[in-house]
N, C-alpha and C positions, 0 to 999 in steps of 0.2 A: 592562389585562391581568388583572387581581385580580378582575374580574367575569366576564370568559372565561375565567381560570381556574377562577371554580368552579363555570362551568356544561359543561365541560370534564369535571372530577372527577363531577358529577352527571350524566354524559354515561355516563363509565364504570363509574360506581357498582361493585357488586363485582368487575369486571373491571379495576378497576386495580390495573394490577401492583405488588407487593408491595417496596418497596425503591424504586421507582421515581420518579424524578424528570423534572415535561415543564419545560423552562424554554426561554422564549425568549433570542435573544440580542440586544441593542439594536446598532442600525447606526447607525455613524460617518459617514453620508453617504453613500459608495459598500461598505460592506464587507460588502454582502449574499451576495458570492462568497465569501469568508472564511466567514462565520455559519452559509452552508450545509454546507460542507464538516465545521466543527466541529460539526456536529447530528448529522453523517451517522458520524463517525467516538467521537463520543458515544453514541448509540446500537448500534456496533459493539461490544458486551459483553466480547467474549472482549481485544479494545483495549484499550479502558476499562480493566478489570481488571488487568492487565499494567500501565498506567500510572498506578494508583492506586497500586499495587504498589512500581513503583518510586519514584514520591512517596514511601511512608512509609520506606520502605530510605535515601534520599538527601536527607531535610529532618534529621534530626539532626543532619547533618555541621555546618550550619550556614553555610558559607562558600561553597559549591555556586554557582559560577558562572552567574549568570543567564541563559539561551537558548531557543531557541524550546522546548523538549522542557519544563522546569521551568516555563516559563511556562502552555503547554497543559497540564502536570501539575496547575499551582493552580488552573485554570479550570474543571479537572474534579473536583477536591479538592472548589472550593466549591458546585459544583451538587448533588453529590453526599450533601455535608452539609448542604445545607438543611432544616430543620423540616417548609418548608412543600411540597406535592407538585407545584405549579406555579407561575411568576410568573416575571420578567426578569431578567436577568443581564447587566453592562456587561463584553465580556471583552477590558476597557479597555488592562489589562497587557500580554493576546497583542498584540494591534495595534498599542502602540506598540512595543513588540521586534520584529515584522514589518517594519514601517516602516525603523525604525532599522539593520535588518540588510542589508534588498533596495531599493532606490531604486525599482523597478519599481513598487510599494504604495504608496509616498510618496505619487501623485497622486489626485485626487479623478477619476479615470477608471475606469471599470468594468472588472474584471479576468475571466478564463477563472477557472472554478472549478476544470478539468482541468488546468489550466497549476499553479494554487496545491496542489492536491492533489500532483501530481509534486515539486515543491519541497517543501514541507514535508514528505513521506514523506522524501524524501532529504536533507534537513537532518536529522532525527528520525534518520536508520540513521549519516548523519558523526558526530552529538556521540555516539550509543552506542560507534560503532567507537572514537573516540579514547577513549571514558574506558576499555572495555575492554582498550583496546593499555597507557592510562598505567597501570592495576592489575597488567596483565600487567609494567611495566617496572619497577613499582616492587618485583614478587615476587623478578624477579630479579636483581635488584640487593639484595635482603636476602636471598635464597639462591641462592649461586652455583652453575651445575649443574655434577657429579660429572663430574673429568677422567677421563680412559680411556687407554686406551696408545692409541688412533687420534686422541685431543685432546676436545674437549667433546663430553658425552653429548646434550645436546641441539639439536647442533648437525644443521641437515640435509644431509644427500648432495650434491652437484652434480647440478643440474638436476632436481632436486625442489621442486615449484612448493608454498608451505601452504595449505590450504585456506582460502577466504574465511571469513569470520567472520559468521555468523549471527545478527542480531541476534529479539527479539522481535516486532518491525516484517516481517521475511521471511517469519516463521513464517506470521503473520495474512496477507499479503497477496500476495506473492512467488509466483508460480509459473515452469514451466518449458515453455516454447513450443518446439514441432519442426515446425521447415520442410526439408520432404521435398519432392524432385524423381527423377522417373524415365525416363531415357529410352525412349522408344518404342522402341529400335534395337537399342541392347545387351542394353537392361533393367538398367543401373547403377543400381542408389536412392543419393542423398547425402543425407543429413539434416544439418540443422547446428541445434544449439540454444540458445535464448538466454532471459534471464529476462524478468519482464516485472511489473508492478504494476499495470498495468490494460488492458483488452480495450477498443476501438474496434468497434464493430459497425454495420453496415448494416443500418435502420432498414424494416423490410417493413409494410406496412397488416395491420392487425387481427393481426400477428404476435408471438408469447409471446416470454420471453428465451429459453428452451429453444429457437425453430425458428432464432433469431437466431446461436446458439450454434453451430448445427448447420448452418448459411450458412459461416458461417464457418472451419470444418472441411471443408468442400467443398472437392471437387478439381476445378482449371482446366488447361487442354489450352494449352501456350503455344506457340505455332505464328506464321506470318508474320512479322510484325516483331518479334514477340516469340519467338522462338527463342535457345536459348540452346548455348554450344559445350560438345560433351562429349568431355571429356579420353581416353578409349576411342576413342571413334570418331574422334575428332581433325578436329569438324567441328560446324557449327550441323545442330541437330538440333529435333525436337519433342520438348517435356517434356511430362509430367503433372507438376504442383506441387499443395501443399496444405502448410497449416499444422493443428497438433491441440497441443490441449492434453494433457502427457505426466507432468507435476509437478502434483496439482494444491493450491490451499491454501483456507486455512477462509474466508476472504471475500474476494470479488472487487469491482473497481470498474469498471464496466463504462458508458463513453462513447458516449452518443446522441444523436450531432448534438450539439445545444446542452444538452441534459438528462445529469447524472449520474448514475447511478444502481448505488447498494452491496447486493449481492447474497450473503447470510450463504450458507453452507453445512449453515444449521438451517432452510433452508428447501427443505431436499432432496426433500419432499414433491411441490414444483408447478415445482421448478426442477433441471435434469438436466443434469450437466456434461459432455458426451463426450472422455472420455481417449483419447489414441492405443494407449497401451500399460500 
């Protein structure tokens, strides 16, 4: 790798970027699924940053519970800080806290990159929620909130739901999908919406992400077997359906067949998001 490395650098001569570190990462047998995903969310900058971020905020404490989050925090720490601007990396510490966490990884069988992506985003938004909620418990437990003549001031109303908790992980990645249906008959539209961390798409010959993008946002006519009852009419009817993106955020992970592929929003140039609304 020391010798492609630096025909690499002499590759990019004054085009390498500035700060920038390429490091490989060395595979443990099967954890090429892993290695990938850590490149792809390595190179996701606006991530990156955020998690360097909280590395230097949460390594004084000193006592910081070891997890998947701290662990992928030091593996970006040490790439990061490197001298040199290419060469290998064992990121020895993630994989065995992987291992140790999901019995799934334990095996020497080749895993989904999509499957490990979904898990670790969502391990990564658990440990933030909970150390969020223990800050938040230990605030209030050292300051009591202000009683009122109706009882605690920060107490909420009956039947007021709080709102989710937004982690830095939602921000980069998180958006908000709308599946719309409309009857033929009445013309009732029902939207219902839901979140979403990465997009599946149907793969067309010689087709951009933009036209894939925009397949996808297509509207299908659900008619014969596929009818669905509408509460109006109070009867199986013909819909028009379609899904759009209505939330959108700064990098997408977008699933092609067997290929993953991370889609920045600095690439707005050759890649075109179609919002609903």
């Amino acid at each position: 790798m020391g010798a492609a490395g630096s025909k690499l650098e002499k590759a990019l001569g004054d085009q390498f970027p500035e700060g920038e570190r390429y490091f490989g990462l060395e595979n443990f047998g099967n954890t090429c699924y892993c290695n990938s995903v850590l490149q792809a969310l390595y190179f996701c900058v606006p991530f990156r940053e955020q998690l360097l971020e909280y590395y230097a905020s949460n390594k004084s404490t000193g006592d910081a519970e070891e997890n998947l989050l701290t662990c992928l925090a030091d593996l970006f720490t040490q790439i990061s800080s490197q001298k040199k601007k290419t060469g290998v990396i064992a990121p020895k510490r993630f994989v065995q806290r992987l291992k140790k966490q999901n019995e799934l990884f334990r095996s020497y069988m080749h895993q989904d990159a999509h499957e490990f992506l979904n898990f670790l985003l969502n391990e990564l938004v658990d440990i933030l929620e909970k150390e969020a909620k223990a800050v938040k418990s230990d605030t209030e437990t050292s300051s009591p909130p202000e009683n009122t003549a109706n009882g605690s001031k920060s107490a909420l109303p009956n039947g007021v739901l709080k709102e989710p908790l937004v982690t830095w992980v939602h921000k980069n990645f998180q958006g908000i999908l709308t599946n719309e249906t409309r009857c033929l008959q009445c013309e009732t539209v029902t939207a219902r919406d839901e979140t979403f961390f990465d997009l599946s798409l149907d793969i067309e010959q010689n087709s951009s992400i933009t036209s894939c993008l925009k397949n996808f946002s297509s509207t299908e006519t659900l008619n014969a077997e596929d009818k669905f009852f509408c509460d109006k009419c109070c009867r199986q009817v013909i819909l028009l359906a379609s899904s759009g993106i209505c939330s959108s955020m700064d990098v997408y992970f977008i699933e092609w067949l067997t290929m993953l592929v991370l889609v920045s929003a600095t690439w707005s140039r050759t890649v075109s998001v179609p919002l609903t609304h």
